[in-house]
PDB file with SEQRES, HELIX, SHEET and CRYST1 records, atoms N, CA, C and O in Angstrom:
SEQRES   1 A   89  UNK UNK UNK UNK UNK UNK UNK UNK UNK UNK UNK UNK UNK          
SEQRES   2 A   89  UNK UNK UNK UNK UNK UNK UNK UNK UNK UNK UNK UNK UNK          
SEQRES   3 A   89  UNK UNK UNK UNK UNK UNK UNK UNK UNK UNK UNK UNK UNK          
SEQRES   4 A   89  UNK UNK UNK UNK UNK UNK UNK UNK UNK UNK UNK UNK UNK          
SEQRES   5 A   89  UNK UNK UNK UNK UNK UNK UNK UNK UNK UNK UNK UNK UNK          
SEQRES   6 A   89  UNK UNK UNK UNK UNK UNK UNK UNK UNK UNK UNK UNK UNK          
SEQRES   7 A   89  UNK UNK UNK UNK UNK UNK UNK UNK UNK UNK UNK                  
HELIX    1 AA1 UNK A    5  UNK A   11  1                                   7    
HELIX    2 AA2 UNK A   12  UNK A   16  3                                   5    
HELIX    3 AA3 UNK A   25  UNK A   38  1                                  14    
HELIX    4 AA4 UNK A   43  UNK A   45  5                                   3    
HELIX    5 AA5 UNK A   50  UNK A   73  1                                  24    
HELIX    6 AA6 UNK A   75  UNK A   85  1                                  11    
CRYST1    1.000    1.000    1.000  90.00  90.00  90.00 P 1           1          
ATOM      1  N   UNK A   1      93.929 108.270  84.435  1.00  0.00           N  
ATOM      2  CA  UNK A   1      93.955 108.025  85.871  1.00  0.00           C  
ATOM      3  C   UNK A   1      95.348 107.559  86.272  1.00  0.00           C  
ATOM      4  O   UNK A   1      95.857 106.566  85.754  1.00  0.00           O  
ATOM      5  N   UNK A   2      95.959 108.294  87.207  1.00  0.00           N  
ATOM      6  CA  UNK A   2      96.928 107.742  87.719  1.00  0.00           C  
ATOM      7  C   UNK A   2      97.330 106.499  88.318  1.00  0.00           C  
ATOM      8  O   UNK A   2      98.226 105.719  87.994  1.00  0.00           O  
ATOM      9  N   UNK A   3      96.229 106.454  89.553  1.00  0.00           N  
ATOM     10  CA  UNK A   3      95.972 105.592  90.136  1.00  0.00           C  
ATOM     11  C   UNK A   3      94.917 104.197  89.788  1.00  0.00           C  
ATOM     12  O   UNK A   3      93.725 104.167  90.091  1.00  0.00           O  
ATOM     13  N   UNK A   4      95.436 103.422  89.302  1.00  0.00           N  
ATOM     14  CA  UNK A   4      94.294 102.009  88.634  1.00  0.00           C  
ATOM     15  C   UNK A   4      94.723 101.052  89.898  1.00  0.00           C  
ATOM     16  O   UNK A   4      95.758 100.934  90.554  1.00  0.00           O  
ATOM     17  N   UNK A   5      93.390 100.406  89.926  1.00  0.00           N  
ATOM     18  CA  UNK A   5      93.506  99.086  91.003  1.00  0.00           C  
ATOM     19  C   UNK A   5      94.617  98.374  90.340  1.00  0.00           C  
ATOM     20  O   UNK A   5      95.002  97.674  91.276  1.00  0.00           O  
ATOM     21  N   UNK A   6      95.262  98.136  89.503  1.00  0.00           N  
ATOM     22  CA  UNK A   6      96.754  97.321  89.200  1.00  0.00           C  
ATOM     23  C   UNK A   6      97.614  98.148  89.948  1.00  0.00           C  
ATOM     24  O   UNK A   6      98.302  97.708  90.869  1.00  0.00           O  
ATOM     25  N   UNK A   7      97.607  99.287  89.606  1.00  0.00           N  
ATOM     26  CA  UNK A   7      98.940  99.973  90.768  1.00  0.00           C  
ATOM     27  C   UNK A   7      98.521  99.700  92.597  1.00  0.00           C  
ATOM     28  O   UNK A   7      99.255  99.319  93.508  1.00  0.00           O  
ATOM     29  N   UNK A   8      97.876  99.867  92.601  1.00  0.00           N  
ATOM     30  CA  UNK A   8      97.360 100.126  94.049  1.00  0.00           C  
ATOM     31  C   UNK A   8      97.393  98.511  94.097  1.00  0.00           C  
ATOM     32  O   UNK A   8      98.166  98.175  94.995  1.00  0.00           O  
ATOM     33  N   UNK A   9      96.883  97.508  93.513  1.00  0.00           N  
ATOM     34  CA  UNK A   9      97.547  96.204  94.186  1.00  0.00           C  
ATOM     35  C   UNK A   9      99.046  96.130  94.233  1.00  0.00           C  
ATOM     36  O   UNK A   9      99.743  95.672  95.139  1.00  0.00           O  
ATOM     37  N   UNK A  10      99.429  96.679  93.057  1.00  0.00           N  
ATOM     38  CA  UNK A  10     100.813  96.632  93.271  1.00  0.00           C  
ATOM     39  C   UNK A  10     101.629  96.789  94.235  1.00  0.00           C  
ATOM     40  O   UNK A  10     102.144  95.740  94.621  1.00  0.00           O  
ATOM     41  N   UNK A  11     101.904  97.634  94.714  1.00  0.00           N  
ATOM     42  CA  UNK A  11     102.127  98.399  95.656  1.00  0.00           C  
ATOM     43  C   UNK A  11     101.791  97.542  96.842  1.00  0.00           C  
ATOM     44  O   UNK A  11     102.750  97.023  97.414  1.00  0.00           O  
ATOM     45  N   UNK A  12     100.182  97.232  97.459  1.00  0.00           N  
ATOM     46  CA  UNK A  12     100.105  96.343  98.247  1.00  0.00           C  
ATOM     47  C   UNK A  12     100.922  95.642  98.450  1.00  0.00           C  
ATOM     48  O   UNK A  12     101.776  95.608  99.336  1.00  0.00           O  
ATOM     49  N   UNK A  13     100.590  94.682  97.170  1.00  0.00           N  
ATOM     50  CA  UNK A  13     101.704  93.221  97.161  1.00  0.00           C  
ATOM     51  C   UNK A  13     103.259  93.378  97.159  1.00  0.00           C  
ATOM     52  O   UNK A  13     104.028  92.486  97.515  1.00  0.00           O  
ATOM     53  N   UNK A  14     103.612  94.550  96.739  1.00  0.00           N  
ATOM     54  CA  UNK A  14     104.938  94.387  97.365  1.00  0.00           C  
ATOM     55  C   UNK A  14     105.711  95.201  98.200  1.00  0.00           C  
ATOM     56  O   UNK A  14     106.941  95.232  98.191  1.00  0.00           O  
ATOM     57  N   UNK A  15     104.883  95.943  99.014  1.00  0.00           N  
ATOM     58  CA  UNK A  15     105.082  96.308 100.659  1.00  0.00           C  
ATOM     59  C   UNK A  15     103.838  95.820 101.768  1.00  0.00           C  
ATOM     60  O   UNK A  15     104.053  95.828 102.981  1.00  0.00           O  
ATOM     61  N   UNK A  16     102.944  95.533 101.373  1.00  0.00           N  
ATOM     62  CA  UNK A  16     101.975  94.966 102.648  1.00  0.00           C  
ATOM     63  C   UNK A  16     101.641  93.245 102.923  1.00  0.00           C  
ATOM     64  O   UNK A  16     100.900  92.680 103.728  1.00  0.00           O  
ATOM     65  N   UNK A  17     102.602  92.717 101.803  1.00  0.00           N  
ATOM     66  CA  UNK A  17     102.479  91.284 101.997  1.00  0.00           C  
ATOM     67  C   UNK A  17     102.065  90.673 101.127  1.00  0.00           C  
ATOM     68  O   UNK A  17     102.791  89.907 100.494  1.00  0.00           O  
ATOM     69  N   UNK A  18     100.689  90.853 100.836  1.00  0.00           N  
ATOM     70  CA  UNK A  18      99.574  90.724  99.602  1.00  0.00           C  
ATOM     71  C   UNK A  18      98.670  91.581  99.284  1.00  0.00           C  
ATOM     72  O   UNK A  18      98.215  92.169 100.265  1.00  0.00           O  
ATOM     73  N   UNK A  19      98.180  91.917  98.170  1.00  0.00           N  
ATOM     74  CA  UNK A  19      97.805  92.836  97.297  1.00  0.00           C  
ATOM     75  C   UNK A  19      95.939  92.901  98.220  1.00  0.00           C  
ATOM     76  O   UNK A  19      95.227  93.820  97.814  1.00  0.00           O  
ATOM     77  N   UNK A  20      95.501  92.246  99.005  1.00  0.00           N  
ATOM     78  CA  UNK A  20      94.372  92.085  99.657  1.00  0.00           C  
ATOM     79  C   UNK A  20      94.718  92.658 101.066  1.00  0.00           C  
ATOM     80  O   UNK A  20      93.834  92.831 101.904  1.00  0.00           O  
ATOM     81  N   UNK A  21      96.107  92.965 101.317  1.00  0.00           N  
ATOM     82  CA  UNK A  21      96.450  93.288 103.220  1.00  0.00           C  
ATOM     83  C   UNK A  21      96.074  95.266 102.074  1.00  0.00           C  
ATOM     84  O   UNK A  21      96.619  95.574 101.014  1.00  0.00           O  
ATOM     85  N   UNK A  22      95.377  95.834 102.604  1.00  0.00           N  
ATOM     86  CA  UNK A  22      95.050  97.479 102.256  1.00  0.00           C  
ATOM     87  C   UNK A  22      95.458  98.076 103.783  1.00  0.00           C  
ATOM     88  O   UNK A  22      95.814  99.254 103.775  1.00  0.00           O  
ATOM     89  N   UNK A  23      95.444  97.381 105.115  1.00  0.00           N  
ATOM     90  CA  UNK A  23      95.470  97.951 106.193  1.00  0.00           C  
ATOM     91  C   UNK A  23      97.125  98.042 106.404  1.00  0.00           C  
ATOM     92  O   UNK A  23      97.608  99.034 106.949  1.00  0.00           O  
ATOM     93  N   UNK A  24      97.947  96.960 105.944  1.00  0.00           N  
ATOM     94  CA  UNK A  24      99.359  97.342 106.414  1.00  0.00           C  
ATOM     95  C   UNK A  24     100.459  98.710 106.703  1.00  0.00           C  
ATOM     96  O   UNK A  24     101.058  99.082 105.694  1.00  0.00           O  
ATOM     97  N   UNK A  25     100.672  99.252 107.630  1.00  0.00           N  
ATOM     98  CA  UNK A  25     101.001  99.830 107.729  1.00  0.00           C  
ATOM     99  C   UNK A  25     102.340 100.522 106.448  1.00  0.00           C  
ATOM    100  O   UNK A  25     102.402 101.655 105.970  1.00  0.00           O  
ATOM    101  N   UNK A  26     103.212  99.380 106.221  1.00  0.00           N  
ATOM    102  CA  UNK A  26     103.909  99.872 105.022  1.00  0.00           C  
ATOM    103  C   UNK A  26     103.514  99.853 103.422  1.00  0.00           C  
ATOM    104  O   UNK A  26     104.072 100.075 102.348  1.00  0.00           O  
ATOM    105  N   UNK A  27     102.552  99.558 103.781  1.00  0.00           N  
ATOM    106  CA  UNK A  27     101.560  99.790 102.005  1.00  0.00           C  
ATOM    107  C   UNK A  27     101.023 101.166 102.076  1.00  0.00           C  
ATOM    108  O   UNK A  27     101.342 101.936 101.171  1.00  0.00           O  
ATOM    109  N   UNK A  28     100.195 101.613 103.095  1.00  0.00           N  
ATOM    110  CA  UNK A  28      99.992 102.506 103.446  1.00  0.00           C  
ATOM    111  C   UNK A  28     100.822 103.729 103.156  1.00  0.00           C  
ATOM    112  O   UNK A  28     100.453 104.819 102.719  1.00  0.00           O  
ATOM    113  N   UNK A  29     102.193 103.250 103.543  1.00  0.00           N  
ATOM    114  CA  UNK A  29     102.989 104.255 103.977  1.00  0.00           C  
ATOM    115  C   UNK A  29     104.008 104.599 102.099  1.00  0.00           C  
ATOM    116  O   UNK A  29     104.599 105.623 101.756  1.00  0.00           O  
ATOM    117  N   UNK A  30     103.818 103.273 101.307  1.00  0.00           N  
ATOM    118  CA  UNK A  30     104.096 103.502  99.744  1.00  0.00           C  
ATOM    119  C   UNK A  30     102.984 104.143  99.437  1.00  0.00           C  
ATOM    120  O   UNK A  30     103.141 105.341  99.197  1.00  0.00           O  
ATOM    121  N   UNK A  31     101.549 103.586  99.346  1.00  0.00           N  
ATOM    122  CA  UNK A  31     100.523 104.168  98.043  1.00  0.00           C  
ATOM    123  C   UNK A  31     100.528 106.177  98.801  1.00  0.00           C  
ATOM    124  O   UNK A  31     100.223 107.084  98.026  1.00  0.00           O  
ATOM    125  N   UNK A  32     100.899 106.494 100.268  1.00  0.00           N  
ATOM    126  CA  UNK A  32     100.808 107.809 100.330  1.00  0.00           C  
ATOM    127  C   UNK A  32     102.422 108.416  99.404  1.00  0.00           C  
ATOM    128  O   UNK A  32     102.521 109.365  98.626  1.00  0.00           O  
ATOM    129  N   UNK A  33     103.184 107.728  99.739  1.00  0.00           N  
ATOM    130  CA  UNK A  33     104.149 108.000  98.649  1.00  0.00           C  
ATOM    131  C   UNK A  33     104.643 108.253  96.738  1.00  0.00           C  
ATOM    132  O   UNK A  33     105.423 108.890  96.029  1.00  0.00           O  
ATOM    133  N   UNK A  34     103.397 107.110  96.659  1.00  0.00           N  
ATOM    134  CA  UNK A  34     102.897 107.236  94.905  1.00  0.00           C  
ATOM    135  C   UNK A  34     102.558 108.276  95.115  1.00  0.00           C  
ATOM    136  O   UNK A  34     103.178 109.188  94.568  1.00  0.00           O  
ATOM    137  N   UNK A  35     101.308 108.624  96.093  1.00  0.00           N  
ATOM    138  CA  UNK A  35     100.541 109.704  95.529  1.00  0.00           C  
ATOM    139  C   UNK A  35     101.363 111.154  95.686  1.00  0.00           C  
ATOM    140  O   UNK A  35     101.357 112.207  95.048  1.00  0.00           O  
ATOM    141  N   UNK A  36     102.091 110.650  96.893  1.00  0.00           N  
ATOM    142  CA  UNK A  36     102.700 112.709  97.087  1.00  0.00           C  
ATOM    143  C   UNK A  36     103.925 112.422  95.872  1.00  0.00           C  
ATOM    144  O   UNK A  36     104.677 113.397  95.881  1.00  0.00           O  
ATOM    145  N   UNK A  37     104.205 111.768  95.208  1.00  0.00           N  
ATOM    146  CA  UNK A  37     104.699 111.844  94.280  1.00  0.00           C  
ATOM    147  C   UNK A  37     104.538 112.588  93.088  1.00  0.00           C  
ATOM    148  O   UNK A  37     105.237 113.404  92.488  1.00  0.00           O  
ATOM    149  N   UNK A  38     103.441 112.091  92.912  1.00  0.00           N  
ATOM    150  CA  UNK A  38     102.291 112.271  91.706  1.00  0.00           C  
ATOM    151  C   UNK A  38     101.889 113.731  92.032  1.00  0.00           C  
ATOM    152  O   UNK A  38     102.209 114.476  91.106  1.00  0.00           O  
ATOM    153  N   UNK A  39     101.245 114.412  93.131  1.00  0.00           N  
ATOM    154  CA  UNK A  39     101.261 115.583  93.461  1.00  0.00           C  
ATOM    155  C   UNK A  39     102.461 116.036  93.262  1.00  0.00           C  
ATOM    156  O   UNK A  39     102.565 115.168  92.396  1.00  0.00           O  
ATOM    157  N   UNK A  40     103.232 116.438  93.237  1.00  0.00           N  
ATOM    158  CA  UNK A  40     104.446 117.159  93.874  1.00  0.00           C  
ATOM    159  C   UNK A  40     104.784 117.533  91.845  1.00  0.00           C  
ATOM    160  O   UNK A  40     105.406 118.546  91.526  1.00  0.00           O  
ATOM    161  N   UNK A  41     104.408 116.831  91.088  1.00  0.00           N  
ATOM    162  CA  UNK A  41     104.895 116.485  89.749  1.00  0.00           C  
ATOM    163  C   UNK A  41     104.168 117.229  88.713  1.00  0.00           C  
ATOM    164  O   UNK A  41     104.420 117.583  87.561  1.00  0.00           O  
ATOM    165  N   UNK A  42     102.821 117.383  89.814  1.00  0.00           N  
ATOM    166  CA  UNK A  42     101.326 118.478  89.516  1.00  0.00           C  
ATOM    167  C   UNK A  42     101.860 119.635  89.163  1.00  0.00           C  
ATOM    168  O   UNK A  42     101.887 120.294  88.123  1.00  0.00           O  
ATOM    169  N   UNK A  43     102.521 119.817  90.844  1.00  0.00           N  
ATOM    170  CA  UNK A  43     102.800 121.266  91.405  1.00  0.00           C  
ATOM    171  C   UNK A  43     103.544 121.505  90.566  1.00  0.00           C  
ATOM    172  O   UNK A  43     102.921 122.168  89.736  1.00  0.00           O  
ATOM    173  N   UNK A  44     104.515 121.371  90.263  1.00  0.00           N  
ATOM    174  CA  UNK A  44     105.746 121.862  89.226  1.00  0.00           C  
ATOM    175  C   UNK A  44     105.214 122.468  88.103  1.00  0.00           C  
ATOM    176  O   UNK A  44     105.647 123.535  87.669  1.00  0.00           O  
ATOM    177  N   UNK A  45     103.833 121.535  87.354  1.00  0.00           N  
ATOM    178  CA  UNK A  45     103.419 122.220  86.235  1.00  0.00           C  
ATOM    179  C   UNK A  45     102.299 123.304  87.000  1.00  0.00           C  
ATOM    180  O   UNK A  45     101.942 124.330  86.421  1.00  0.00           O  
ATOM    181  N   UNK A  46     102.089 123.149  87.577  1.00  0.00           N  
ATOM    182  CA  UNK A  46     100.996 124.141  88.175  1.00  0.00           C  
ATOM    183  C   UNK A  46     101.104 124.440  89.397  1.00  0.00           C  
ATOM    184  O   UNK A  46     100.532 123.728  90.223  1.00  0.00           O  
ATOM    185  N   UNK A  47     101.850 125.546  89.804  1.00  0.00           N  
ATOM    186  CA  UNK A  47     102.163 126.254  90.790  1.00  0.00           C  
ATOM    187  C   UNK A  47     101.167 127.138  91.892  1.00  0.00           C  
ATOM    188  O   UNK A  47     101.403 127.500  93.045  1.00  0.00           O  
ATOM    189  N   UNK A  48      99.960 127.319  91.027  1.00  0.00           N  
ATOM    190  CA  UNK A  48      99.028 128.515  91.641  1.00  0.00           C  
ATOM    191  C   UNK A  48      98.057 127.314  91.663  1.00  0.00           C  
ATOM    192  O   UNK A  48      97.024 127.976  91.757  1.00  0.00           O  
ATOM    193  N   UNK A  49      97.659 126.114  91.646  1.00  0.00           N  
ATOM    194  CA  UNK A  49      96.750 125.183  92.507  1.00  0.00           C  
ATOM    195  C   UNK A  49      97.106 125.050  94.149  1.00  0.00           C  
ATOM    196  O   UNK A  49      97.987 124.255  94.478  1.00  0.00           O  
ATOM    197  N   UNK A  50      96.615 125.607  94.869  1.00  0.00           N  
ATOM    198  CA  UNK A  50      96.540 125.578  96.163  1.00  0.00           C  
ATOM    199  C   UNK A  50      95.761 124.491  96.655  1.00  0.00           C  
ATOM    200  O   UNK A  50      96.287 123.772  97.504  1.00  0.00           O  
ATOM    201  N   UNK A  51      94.828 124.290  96.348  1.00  0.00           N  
ATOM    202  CA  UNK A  51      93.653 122.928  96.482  1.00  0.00           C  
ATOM    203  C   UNK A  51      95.175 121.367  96.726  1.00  0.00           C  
ATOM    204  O   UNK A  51      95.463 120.690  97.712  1.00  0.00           O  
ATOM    205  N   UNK A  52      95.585 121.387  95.708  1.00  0.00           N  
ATOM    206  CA  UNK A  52      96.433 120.589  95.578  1.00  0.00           C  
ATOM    207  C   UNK A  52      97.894 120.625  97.033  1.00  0.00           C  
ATOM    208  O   UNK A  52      98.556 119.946  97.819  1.00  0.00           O  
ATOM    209  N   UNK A  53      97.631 121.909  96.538  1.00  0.00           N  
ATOM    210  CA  UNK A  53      99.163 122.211  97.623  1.00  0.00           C  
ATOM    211  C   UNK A  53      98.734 121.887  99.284  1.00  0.00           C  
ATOM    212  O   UNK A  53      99.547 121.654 100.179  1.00  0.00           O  
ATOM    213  N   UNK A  54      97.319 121.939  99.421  1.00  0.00           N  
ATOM    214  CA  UNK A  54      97.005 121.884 100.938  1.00  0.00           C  
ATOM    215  C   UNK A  54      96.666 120.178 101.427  1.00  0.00           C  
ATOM    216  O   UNK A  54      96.632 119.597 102.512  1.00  0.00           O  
ATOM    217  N   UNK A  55      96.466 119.804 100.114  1.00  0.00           N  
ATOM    218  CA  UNK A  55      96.358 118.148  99.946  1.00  0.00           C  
ATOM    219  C   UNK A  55      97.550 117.367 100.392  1.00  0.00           C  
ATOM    220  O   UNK A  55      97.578 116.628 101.376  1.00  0.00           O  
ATOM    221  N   UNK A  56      98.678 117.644  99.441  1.00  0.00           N  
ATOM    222  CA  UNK A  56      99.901 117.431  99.472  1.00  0.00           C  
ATOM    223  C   UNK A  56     100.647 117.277 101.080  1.00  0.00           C  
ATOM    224  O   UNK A  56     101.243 116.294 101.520  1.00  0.00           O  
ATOM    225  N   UNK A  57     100.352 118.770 101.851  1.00  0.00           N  
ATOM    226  CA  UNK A  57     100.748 119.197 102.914  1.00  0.00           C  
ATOM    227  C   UNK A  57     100.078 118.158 103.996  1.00  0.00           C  
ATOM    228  O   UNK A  57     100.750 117.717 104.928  1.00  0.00           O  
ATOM    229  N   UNK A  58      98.351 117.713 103.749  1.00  0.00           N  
ATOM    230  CA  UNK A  58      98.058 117.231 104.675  1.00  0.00           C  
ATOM    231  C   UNK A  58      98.481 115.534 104.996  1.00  0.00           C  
ATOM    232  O   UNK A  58      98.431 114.908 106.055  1.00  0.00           O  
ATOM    233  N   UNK A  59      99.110 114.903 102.964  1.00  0.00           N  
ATOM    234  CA  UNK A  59      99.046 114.012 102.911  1.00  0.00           C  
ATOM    235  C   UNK A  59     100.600 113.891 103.687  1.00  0.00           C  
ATOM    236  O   UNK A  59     100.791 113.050 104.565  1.00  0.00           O  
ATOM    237  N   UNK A  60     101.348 114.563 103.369  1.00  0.00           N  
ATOM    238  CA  UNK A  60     103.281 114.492 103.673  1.00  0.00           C  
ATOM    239  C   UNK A  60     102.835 113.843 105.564  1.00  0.00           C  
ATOM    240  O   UNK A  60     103.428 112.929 106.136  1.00  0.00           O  
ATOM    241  N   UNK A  61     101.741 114.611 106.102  1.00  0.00           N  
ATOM    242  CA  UNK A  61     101.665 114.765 107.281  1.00  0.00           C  
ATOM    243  C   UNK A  61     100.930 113.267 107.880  1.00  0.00           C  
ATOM    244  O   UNK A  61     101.103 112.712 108.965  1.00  0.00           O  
ATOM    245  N   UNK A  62     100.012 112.853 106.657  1.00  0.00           N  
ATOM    246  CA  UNK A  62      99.138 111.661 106.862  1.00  0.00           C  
ATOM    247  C   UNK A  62     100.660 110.759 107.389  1.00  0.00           C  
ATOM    248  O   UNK A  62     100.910 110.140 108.424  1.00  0.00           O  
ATOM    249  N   UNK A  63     101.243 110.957 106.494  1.00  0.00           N  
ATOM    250  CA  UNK A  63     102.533 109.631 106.336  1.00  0.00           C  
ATOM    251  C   UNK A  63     103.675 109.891 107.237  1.00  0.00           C  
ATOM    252  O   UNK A  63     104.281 108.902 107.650  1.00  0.00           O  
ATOM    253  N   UNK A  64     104.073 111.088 107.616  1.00  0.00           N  
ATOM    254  CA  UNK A  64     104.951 111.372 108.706  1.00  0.00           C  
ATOM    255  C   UNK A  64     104.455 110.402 109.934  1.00  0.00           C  
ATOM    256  O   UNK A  64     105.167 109.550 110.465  1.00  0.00           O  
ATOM    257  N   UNK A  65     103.126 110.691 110.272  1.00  0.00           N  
ATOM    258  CA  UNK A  65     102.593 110.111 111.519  1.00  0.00           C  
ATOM    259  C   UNK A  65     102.199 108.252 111.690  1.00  0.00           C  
ATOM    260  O   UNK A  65     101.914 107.541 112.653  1.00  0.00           O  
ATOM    261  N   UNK A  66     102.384 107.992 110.115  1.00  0.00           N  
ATOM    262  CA  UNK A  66     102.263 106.577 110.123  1.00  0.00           C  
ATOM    263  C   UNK A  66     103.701 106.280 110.406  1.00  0.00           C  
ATOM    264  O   UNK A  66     103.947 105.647 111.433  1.00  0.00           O  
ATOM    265  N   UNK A  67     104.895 106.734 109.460  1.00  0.00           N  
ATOM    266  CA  UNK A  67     106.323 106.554 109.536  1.00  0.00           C  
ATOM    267  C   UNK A  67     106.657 106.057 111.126  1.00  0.00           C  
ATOM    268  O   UNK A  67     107.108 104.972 111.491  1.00  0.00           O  
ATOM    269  N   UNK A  68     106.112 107.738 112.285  1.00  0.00           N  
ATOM    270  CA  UNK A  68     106.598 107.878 113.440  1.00  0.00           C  
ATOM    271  C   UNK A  68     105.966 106.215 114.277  1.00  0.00           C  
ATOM    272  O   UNK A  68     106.516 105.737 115.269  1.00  0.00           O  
ATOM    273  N   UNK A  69     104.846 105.643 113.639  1.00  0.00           N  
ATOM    274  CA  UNK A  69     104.085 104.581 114.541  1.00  0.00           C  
ATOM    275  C   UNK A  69     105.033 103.403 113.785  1.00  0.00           C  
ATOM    276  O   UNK A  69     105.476 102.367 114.280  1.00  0.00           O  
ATOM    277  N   UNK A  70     105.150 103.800 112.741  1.00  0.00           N  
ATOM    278  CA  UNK A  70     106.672 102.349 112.529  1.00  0.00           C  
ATOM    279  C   UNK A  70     107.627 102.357 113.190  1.00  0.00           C  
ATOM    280  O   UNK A  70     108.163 101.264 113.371  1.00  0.00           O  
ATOM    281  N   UNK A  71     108.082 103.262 113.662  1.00  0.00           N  
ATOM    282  CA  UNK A  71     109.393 103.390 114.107  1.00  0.00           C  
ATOM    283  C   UNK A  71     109.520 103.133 115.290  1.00  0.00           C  
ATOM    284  O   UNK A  71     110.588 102.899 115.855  1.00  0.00           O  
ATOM    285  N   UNK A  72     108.117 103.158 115.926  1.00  0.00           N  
ATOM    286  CA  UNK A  72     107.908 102.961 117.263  1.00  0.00           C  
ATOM    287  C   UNK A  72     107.624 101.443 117.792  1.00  0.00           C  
ATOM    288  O   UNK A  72     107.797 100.874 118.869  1.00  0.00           O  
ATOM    289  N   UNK A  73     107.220 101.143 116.796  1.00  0.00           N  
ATOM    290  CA  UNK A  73     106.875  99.352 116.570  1.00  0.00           C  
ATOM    291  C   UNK A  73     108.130  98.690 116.237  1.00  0.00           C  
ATOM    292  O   UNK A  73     108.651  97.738 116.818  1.00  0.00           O  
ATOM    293  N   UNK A  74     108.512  99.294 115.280  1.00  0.00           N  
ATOM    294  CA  UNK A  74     109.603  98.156 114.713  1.00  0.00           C  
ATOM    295  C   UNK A  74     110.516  98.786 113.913  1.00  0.00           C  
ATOM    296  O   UNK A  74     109.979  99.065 112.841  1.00  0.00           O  
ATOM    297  N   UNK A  75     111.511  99.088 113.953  1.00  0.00           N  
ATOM    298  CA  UNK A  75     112.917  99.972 114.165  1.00  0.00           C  
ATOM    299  C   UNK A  75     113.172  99.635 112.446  1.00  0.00           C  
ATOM    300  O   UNK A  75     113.435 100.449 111.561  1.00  0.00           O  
ATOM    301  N   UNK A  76     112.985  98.095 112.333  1.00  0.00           N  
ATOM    302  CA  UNK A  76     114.389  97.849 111.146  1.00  0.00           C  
ATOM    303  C   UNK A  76     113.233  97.307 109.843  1.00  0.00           C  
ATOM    304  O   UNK A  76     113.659  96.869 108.775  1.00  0.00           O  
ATOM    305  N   UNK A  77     112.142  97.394 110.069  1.00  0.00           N  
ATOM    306  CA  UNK A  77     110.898  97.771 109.219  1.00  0.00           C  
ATOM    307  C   UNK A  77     110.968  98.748 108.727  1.00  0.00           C  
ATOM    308  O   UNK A  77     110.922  98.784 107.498  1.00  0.00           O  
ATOM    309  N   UNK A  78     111.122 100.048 109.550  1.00  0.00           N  
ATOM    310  CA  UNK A  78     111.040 101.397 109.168  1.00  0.00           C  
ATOM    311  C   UNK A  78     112.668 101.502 108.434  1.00  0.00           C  
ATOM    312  O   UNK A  78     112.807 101.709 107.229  1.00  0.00           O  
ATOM    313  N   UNK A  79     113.307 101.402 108.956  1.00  0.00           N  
ATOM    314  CA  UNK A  79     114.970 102.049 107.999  1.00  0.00           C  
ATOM    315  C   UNK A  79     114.854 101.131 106.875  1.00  0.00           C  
ATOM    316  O   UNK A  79     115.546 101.611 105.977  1.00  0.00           O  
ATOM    317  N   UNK A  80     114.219  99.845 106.413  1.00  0.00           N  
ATOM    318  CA  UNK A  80     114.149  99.428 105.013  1.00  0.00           C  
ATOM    319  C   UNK A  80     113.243 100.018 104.360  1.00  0.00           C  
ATOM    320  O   UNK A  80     113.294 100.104 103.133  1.00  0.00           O  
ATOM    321  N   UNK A  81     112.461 100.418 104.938  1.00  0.00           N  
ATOM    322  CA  UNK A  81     111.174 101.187 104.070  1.00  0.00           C  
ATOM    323  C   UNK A  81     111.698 102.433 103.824  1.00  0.00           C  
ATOM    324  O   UNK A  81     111.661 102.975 102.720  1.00  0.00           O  
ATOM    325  N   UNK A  82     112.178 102.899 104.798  1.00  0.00           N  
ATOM    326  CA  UNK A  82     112.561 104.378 104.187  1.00  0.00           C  
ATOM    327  C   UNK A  82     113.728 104.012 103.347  1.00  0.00           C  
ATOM    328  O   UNK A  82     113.456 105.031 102.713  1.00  0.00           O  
ATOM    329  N   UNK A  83     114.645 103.591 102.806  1.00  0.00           N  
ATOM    330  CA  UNK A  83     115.762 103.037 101.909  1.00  0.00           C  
ATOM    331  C   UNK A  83     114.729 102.688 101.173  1.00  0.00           C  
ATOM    332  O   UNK A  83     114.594 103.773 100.609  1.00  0.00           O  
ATOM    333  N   UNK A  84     113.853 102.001 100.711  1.00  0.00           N  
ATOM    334  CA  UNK A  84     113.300 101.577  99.751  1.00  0.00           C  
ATOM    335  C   UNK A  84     112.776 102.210  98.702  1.00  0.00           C  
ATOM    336  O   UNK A  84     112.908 102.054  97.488  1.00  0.00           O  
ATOM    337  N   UNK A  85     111.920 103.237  99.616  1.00  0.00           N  
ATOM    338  CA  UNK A  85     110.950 104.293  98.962  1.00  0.00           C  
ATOM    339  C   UNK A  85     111.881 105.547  98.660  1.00  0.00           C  
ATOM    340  O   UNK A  85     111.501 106.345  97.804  1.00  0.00           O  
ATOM    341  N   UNK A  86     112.791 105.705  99.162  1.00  0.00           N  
ATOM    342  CA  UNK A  86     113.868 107.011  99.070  1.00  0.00           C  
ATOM    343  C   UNK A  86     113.527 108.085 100.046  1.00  0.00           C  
ATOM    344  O   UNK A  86     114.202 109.108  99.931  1.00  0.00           O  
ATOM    345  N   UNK A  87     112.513 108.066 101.096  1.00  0.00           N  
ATOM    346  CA  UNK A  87     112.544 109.088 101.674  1.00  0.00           C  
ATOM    347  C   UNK A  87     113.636 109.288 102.548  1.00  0.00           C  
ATOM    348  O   UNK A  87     114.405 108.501 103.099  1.00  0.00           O  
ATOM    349  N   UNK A  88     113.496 110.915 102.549  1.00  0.00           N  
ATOM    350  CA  UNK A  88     114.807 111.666 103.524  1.00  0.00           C  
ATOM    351  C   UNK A  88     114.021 110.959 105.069  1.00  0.00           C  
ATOM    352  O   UNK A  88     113.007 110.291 105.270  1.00  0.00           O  
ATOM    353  N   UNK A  89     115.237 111.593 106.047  1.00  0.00           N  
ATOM    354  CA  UNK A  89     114.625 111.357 107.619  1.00  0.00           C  
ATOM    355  C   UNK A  89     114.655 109.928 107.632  1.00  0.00           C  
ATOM    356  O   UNK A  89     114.279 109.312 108.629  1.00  0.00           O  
TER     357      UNK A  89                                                      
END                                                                             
């Protein structure tokens, strides 16, 4: 399993505050990042999973639209998070 409740607190606790905040917007916006990670790492070995590829697509999109509600809230939240996590944009 990729994903174990130790990672996923992880993660919590060190973008949503504490490993118990699951609603924070920038925890949120890492554990979709583990995961399109973790996908994307799939795809490489397995190219002809589409199941995966439409997952991927919907998840990039889950997190675009959380990103856009950070940015709209709080400017200098969002440019450390994105520096943090490495995303482009």
């Amino acid at each position: 399993m990729y994903l174990t409740k130790e990672i996923k607190a992880e993660i919590f606790a060190k973008h949503g505050g504490k490993a118990e905040n699951t609603g924070s917007t920038e925890g949120q916006i890492a554990l979709f990042t583990h995961r399109i990670n973790h996908l994307t790492g799939h795809l490489k070995k397995n190219h002809k999973d589409f199941n995966t590829e439409r997952s991927l697509v919907k998840l990039v999109g889950k997190r675009r639209s959380l990103l856009d509600y950070l940015k709209k809230k709080d400017i200098v939240k969002y440019r450390e998070l994105i520096v943090e996590l490495g995303i482009r944009k």
